[in-house]
C-alpha positions in Angstrom: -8.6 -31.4 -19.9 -9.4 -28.0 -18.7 -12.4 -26.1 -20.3 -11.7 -22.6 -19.1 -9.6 -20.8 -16.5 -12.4 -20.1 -14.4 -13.5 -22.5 -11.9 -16.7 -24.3 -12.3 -18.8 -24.4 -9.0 -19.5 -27.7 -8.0 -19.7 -28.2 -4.5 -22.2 -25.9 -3.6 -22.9 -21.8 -3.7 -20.3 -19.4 -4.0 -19.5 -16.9 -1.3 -22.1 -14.0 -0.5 -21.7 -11.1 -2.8 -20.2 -13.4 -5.2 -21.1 -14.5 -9.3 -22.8 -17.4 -7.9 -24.3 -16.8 -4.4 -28.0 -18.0 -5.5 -28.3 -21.3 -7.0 -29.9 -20.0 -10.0 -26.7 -17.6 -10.2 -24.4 -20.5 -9.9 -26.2 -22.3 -12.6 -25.9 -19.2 -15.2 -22.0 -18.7 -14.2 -21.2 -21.7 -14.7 -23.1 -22.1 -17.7 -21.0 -18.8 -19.3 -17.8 -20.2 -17.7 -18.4 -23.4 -20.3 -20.0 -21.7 -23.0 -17.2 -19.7 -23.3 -14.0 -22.0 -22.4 -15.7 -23.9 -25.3 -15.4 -20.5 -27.9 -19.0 -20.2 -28.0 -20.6 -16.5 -27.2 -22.4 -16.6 -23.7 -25.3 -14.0 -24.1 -28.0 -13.6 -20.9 -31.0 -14.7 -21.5 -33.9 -12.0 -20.3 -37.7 -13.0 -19.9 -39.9 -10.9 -21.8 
């Protein structure tokens, strides 16, 4: 069953300059790339 036409990142970081070159970038895209192949709304989380 696919979730979403975007790929999750799994094996590891994605390329420099990417969505998900950090691990804690890797975590949020992927986290938006479920959230929303699911229907929910993905909305960014900023510390106040």
């Amino acid at each position: 069953m696919k979730v979403s036409q975007r790929e999750i990142y799994a094996d590891g970081l994605g390329e420099a300059g990417s969505e998900a070159d950090t691990y804690q970038k890797m975590l949020i895209a992927n986290t938006q790339t479920i959230v929303e192949g699911l229907g929910g709304k993905y909305t960014a989380f900023t510390a106040q």
